[in-house]
N, C-alpha and C positions, 0 to 999 in steps of 0.2 A: 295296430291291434284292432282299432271298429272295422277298417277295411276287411279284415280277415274277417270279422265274425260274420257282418255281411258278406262275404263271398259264401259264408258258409250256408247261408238261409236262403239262400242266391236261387236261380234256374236251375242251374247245374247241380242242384244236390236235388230238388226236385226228378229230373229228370234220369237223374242215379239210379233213385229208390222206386221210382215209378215202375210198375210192370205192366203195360197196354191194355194185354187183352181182360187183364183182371180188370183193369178201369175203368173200359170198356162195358164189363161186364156189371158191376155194381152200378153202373150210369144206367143200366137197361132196366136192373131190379129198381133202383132206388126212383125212378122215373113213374113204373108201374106201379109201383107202393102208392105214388098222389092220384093214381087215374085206376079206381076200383072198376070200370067197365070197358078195361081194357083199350091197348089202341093198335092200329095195322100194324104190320111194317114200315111202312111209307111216313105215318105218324111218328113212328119212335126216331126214326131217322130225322125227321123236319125237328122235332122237339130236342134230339140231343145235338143238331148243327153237324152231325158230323157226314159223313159218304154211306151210301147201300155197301159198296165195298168194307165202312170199318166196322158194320152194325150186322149183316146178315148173319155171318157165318157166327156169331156171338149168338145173337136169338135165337135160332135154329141149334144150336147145341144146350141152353138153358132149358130150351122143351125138348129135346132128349133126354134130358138129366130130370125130369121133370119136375121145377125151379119154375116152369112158366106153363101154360095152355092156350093153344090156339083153337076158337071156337070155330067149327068147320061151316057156320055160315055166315060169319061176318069176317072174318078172316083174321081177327081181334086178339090178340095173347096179353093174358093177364096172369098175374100171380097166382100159382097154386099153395096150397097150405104146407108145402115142402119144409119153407123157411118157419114156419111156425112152430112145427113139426122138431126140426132140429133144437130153436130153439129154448123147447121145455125138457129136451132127454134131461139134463142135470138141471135139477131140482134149485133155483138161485137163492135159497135160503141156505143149504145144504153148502155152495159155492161160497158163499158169505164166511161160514165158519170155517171153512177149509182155507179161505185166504189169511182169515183175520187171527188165526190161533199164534202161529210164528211169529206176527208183526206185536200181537198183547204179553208174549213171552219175552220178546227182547224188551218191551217196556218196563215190563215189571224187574225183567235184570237190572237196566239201568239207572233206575230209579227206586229200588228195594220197596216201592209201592203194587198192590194187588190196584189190577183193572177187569173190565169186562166190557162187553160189547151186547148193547140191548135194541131191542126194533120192538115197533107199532105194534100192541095185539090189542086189536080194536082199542076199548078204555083204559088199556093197562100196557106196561112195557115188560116183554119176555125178555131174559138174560138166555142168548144163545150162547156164549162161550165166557169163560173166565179164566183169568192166569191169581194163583192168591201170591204175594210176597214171598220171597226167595227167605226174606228173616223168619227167626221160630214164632213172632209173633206180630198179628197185624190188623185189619181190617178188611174182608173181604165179602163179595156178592157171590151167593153161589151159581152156576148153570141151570136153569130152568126154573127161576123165581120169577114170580110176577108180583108188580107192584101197579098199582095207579097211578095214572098219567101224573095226576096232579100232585105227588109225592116226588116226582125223580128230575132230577137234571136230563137227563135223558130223554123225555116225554116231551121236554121245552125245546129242547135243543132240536129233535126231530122235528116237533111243527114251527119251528121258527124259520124251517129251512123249507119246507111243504108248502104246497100251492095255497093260493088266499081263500079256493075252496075248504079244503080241507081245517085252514085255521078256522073258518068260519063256523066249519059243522062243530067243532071243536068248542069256539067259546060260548056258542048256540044253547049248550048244555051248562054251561056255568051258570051261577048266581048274580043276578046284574049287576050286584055292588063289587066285584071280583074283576069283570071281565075288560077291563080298563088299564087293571093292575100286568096284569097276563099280557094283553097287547101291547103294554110297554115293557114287559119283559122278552119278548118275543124281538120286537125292532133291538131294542139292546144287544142280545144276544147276534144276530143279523148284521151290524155293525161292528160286533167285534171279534164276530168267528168263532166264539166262547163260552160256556159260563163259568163264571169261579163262585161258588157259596155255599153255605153251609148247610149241611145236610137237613132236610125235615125230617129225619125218621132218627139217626143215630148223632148226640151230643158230640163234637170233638171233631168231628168228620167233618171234610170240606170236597165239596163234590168239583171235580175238576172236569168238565166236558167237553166235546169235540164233534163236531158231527161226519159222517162217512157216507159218499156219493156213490153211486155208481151210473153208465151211462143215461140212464132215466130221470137222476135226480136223489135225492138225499132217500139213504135206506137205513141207515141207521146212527148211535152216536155211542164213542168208546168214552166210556169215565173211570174217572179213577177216584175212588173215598180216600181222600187225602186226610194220614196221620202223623204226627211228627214222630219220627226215630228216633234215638240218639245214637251218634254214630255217623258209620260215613253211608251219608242217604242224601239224594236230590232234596233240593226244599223245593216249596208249591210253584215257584217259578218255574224254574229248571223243570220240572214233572209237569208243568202245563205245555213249556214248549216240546217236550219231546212228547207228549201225545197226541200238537198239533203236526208236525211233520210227521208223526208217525200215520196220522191220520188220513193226511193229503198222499202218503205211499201206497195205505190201503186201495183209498179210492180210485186213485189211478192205475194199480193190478185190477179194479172191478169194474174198468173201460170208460171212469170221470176222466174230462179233460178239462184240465184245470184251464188252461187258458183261454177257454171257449166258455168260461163260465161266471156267470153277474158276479159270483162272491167271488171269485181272486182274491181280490184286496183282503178284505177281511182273516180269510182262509190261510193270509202270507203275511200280511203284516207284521 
Protein backbone atom coordinates (compact mmCIF):
# COMPACT_ATOMS: atom_id res chain seq x y z
CA UNK A 1 0.00 0.00 0.00
CA UNK A 2 2.83 3.03 0.90
CA UNK A 3 4.49 1.80 -2.43
CA UNK A 4 1.26 2.55 -4.25
CA UNK A 5 0.74 5.87 -2.80
CA UNK A 6 4.15 6.72 -3.43
CA UNK A 7 4.14 5.71 -6.95
CA UNK A 8 1.19 7.95 -6.94
CA UNK A 9 3.03 11.42 -5.92
CA UNK A 10 5.76 9.84 -8.08
CA UNK A 11 7.36 11.57 -11.49
CA UNK A 12 4.89 9.97 -13.39
CA UNK A 13 1.97 11.56 -12.17
CA UNK A 14 3.78 14.84 -12.47
CA UNK A 15 4.54 14.47 -15.81
CA UNK A 16 0.70 13.09 -16.51
CA UNK A 17 -0.80 16.34 -15.34
CA UNK A 18 1.90 18.57 -16.64
CA UNK A 19 1.09 20.63 -19.87
CA UNK A 20 4.62 22.17 -21.25
CA UNK A 21 3.92 24.94 -22.95
CA UNK A 22 1.48 26.25 -20.19
CA UNK A 23 4.69 25.65 -17.86
CA UNK A 24 6.63 27.14 -19.95
CA UNK A 25 4.57 29.95 -19.98
CA UNK A 26 3.74 30.77 -16.24
CA UNK A 27 7.78 30.24 -15.86
CA UNK A 28 8.11 33.31 -18.24
CA UNK A 29 5.15 35.47 -16.39
CA UNK A 30 6.02 34.30 -12.88
CA UNK A 31 9.97 35.24 -13.68
CA UNK A 32 8.92 38.77 -14.93
CA UNK A 33 6.62 39.32 -11.96
CA UNK A 34 10.47 39.60 -9.64
CA UNK A 35 12.25 41.74 -12.39
CA UNK A 36 9.96 45.07 -12.83
CA UNK A 37 12.58 46.39 -15.51
CA UNK A 38 12.29 43.72 -17.52
CA UNK A 39 14.78 41.38 -19.05
CA UNK A 40 16.05 40.32 -22.98
CA UNK A 41 15.37 37.25 -24.23
CA UNK A 42 18.63 35.85 -23.83
CA UNK A 43 18.16 36.69 -19.97
CA UNK A 44 14.85 35.01 -19.68
CA UNK A 45 16.41 31.90 -21.18
CA UNK A 46 19.78 32.01 -18.80
CA UNK A 47 17.37 32.74 -15.76
CA UNK A 48 14.76 29.81 -16.42
CA UNK A 49 17.99 27.12 -17.51
CA UNK A 50 16.04 26.03 -20.20
CA UNK A 51 16.85 26.38 -24.58
CA UNK A 52 16.05 29.61 -26.97
CA UNK A 53 14.24 26.81 -28.64
CA UNK A 54 11.79 26.05 -25.38
CA UNK A 55 11.34 29.91 -24.44
CA UNK A 56 11.11 32.01 -27.93
CA UNK A 57 8.25 30.90 -29.51
CA UNK A 58 6.48 31.19 -25.59
CA UNK A 59 7.54 34.96 -25.19
CA UNK A 60 6.86 35.97 -28.61
CA UNK A 61 3.21 34.91 -28.25
CA UNK A 62 2.64 36.32 -24.57
CA UNK A 63 3.37 39.79 -26.29
CA UNK A 64 0.98 39.08 -28.94
CA UNK A 65 -1.66 38.26 -26.49
CA UNK A 66 -0.42 41.16 -24.79
CA UNK A 67 0.55 39.51 -21.40
CA UNK A 68 4.00 40.95 -21.88
CA UNK A 69 5.95 44.26 -23.69
CA UNK A 70 8.98 44.56 -25.44
CA UNK A 71 10.52 48.02 -25.16
CA UNK A 72 11.92 48.75 -28.74
CA UNK A 73 15.17 49.98 -27.27
CA UNK A 74 16.40 47.75 -24.94
CA UNK A 75 15.03 44.83 -26.33
CA UNK A 76 13.51 44.13 -22.63
CA UNK A 77 9.85 42.45 -22.17
CA UNK A 78 8.20 43.05 -19.17
CA UNK A 79 4.82 42.64 -17.78
CA UNK A 80 1.99 44.44 -18.92
CA UNK A 81 -1.04 45.33 -16.64
CA UNK A 82 -2.97 42.60 -18.74
CA UNK A 83 -2.78 40.13 -15.82
CA UNK A 84 -3.92 42.90 -13.29
CA UNK A 85 -6.51 43.71 -15.52
CA UNK A 86 -8.12 40.27 -15.62
CA UNK A 87 -7.54 39.88 -12.21
CA UNK A 88 -10.08 42.58 -10.75
CA UNK A 89 -13.03 41.88 -13.49
CA UNK A 90 -14.85 39.87 -10.49
CA UNK A 91 -14.99 41.85 -7.71
CA UNK A 92 -13.06 38.98 -4.73
CA UNK A 93 -15.47 40.22 -2.20
CA UNK A 94 -18.37 39.53 -4.41
CA UNK A 95 -16.45 35.83 -5.18
CA UNK A 96 -16.12 35.39 -1.35
CA UNK A 97 -19.91 35.21 -0.88
CA UNK A 98 -20.69 33.29 -4.04
CA UNK A 99 -18.34 30.43 -2.85
CA UNK A 100 -19.12 30.70 0.73
CA UNK A 101 -23.22 30.74 0.61
CA UNK A 102 -23.58 26.66 -0.26
CA UNK A 103 -20.69 25.53 1.99
CA UNK A 104 -22.77 27.94 5.30
CA UNK A 105 -26.06 26.28 4.07
CA UNK A 106 -24.80 22.67 4.40
CA UNK A 107 -23.52 23.87 7.91
CA UNK A 108 -26.38 24.97 9.27
CA UNK A 109 -28.22 21.76 7.83
CA UNK A 110 -26.06 19.60 9.67
CA UNK A 111 -25.80 21.11 12.56
CA UNK A 112 -29.44 22.79 12.92
CA UNK A 113 -27.19 25.90 14.07
CA UNK A 114 -27.24 29.57 12.08
CA UNK A 115 -23.63 30.68 10.93
CA UNK A 116 -22.28 33.53 9.02
CA UNK A 117 -19.32 34.55 7.36
CA UNK A 118 -17.64 38.14 8.50
CA UNK A 119 -14.32 40.17 7.05
CA UNK A 120 -12.15 43.19 8.18
CA UNK A 121 -14.16 46.57 7.71
CA UNK A 122 -11.47 48.60 9.04
CA UNK A 123 -12.40 48.84 13.11
CA UNK A 124 -15.33 46.76 12.75
CA UNK A 125 -16.35 43.23 11.16
CA UNK A 126 -19.10 43.28 8.25
CA UNK A 127 -21.34 40.14 8.06
CA UNK A 128 -21.23 39.41 4.13
CA UNK A 129 -23.41 36.25 4.11
CA UNK A 130 -25.56 34.27 6.54
CA UNK A 131 -27.45 31.02 6.52
CA UNK A 132 -30.14 31.27 10.01
CA UNK A 133 -31.03 27.53 11.47
CA UNK A 134 -33.21 25.24 9.46
CA UNK A 135 -35.21 25.03 13.37
CA UNK A 136 -38.39 27.57 13.85
CA UNK A 137 -36.23 28.83 16.49
CA UNK A 138 -32.53 30.12 17.01
CA UNK A 139 -29.85 32.43 17.30
CA UNK A 140 -28.78 34.19 14.23
CA UNK A 141 -26.42 37.29 12.66
CA UNK A 142 -28.08 39.02 10.07
CA UNK A 143 -26.19 39.96 6.47
CA UNK A 144 -24.81 43.41 6.57
CA UNK A 145 -24.29 44.02 10.41
CA UNK A 146 -21.40 45.50 11.73
CA UNK A 147 -20.09 45.04 14.90
CA UNK A 148 -16.45 46.17 16.44
CA UNK A 149 -13.51 44.23 16.24
CA UNK A 150 -13.34 44.04 19.72
CA UNK A 151 -16.87 42.62 20.30
CA UNK A 152 -16.53 39.42 17.84
CA UNK A 153 -14.90 36.24 17.62
CA UNK A 154 -14.43 37.06 14.16
CA UNK A 155 -12.24 40.34 14.46
CA UNK A 156 -9.80 37.85 16.68
CA UNK A 157 -9.71 35.10 14.67
CA UNK A 158 -9.00 37.33 11.44
CA UNK A 159 -6.05 39.27 13.06
CA UNK A 160 -4.68 36.27 14.67
CA UNK A 161 -4.23 34.90 11.45
CA UNK A 162 -2.97 38.64 9.77
CA UNK A 163 0.41 39.68 9.28
CA UNK A 164 2.41 40.94 12.62
CA UNK A 165 1.94 44.42 10.74
CA UNK A 166 -1.44 44.48 10.79
CA UNK A 167 -1.81 43.04 14.56
CA UNK A 168 0.38 45.74 15.37
CA UNK A 169 -1.71 48.54 14.04
CA UNK A 170 -4.32 46.74 15.67
CA UNK A 171 -3.16 46.60 19.37
CA UNK A 172 -1.59 50.16 18.74
CA UNK A 173 -5.12 51.35 19.18
CA UNK A 174 -5.94 49.48 22.42
CA UNK A 175 -5.58 50.44 25.96
CA UNK A 176 -2.21 49.34 27.41
CA UNK A 177 -3.68 47.49 30.26
CA UNK A 178 -5.64 45.37 27.41
CA UNK A 179 -3.06 44.78 24.91
CA UNK A 180 -1.26 41.73 26.51
CA UNK A 181 -4.64 40.14 27.11
CA UNK A 182 -5.37 40.28 23.07
CA UNK A 183 -1.85 39.02 22.35
CA UNK A 184 -2.32 36.11 24.26
CA UNK A 185 -5.52 35.67 22.68
CA UNK A 186 -4.48 35.90 19.45
CA UNK A 187 -1.26 33.16 19.80
CA UNK A 188 -3.98 30.98 21.55
CA UNK A 189 -6.19 31.14 18.86
CA UNK A 190 -3.05 30.47 16.16
CA UNK A 191 -2.18 27.30 18.03
CA UNK A 192 -5.27 26.01 17.81
CA UNK A 193 -7.03 26.98 14.66
CA UNK A 194 -10.06 28.18 16.74
CA UNK A 195 -11.89 30.00 19.18
CA UNK A 196 -14.61 28.54 21.25
CA UNK A 197 -16.19 31.25 23.89
CA UNK A 198 -18.86 32.92 24.93
CA UNK A 199 -20.34 35.56 23.32
CA UNK A 200 -19.74 39.42 24.55
CA UNK A 201 -22.63 40.84 23.22
CA UNK A 202 -25.70 38.05 23.60
CA UNK A 203 -25.91 35.74 27.23
CA UNK A 204 -26.22 31.92 26.36
CA UNK A 205 -24.31 32.21 23.07
CA UNK A 206 -20.98 30.47 22.52
CA UNK A 207 -19.27 31.79 19.51
CA UNK A 208 -17.66 28.89 17.64
CA UNK A 209 -15.00 30.35 14.97
CA UNK A 210 -12.91 29.44 12.19
CA UNK A 211 -10.82 31.42 10.01
CA UNK A 212 -11.03 31.32 5.87
CA UNK A 213 -7.90 31.72 3.52
CA UNK A 214 -7.59 32.36 0.23
CA UNK A 215 -4.30 32.46 -1.95
CA UNK A 216 -3.03 35.61 -0.25
CA UNK A 217 -3.68 34.65 3.21
CA UNK A 218 -6.58 34.69 5.59
CA UNK A 219 -9.91 36.83 4.37
CA UNK A 220 -12.00 36.11 6.54
CA UNK A 221 -13.71 33.76 9.56
CA UNK A 222 -17.17 31.64 9.47
CA UNK A 223 -18.87 31.48 13.19
CA UNK A 224 -21.48 30.06 14.35
CA UNK A 225 -23.48 31.64 17.84
CA UNK A 226 -23.81 28.36 19.42
CA UNK A 227 -27.24 27.55 21.24
CA UNK A 228 -28.40 24.35 22.69
CA UNK A 229 -31.50 22.67 20.89
CA UNK A 230 -33.27 20.17 22.27
CA UNK A 231 -33.71 17.63 19.97
CA UNK A 232 -31.63 15.99 17.43
CA UNK A 233 -28.92 18.87 16.93
CA UNK A 234 -24.98 18.79 16.77
CA UNK A 235 -23.42 19.74 20.21
CA UNK A 236 -20.51 22.42 20.24
CA UNK A 237 -18.07 19.75 19.38
CA UNK A 238 -19.48 18.08 16.54
CA UNK A 239 -20.65 22.03 15.14
CA UNK A 240 -16.89 23.18 15.74
CA UNK A 241 -15.48 20.31 13.80
CA UNK A 242 -17.66 20.57 10.89
CA UNK A 243 -17.04 24.25 10.55
CA UNK A 244 -13.40 23.43 10.72
CA UNK A 245 -13.50 21.24 7.61
CA UNK A 246 -15.90 23.15 6.34
CA UNK A 247 -13.69 25.97 6.46
CA UNK A 248 -10.52 24.38 5.11
CA UNK A 249 -13.05 23.37 1.80
CA UNK A 250 -13.95 27.06 1.64
CA UNK A 251 -10.50 28.11 1.46
CA UNK A 252 -9.11 25.83 -0.80
CA UNK A 253 -12.28 26.60 -3.60
CA UNK A 254 -10.65 30.36 -2.98
CA UNK A 255 -7.09 28.95 -4.18
CA UNK A 256 -5.56 28.39 -0.14
CA UNK A 257 -3.19 25.49 -0.26
CA UNK A 258 -3.36 24.13 2.75
CA UNK A 259 -0.23 22.22 2.62
CA UNK A 260 1.93 25.03 1.61
CA UNK A 261 0.78 26.79 4.46
CA UNK A 262 2.50 27.47 8.43
CA UNK A 263 -1.01 26.75 9.88
CA UNK A 264 -1.61 23.07 8.69
CA UNK A 265 -1.34 21.84 11.85
CA UNK A 266 -3.44 23.86 13.69
CA UNK A 267 -6.07 24.08 10.73
CA UNK A 268 -6.23 19.91 10.77
CA UNK A 269 -5.56 18.90 13.95
Amino acid sequence: MAKQESDKKGPGKKEKSSVPAVEKALDVLELLAETPDGLTMNEIVDSLGRTMGEIYRVVVYLNERDYLHQDSGTGRYALTLRMFELSHRHDPTERLIQASLPILERIAARTNQSCHLGVLNRKNVLVISSVHSPLPAGYAVRTGALFPVDQTSSGHVILAFSSNEVQKRYLSRLPSAEKKDVQERFERIKLTGFEDTPSKMIQGVRNLCVPVFDARGVVGAITSGFIGQIGDSSSAEETLQTLRVSAVELSQSLGFRLDESPFEAPLTQ
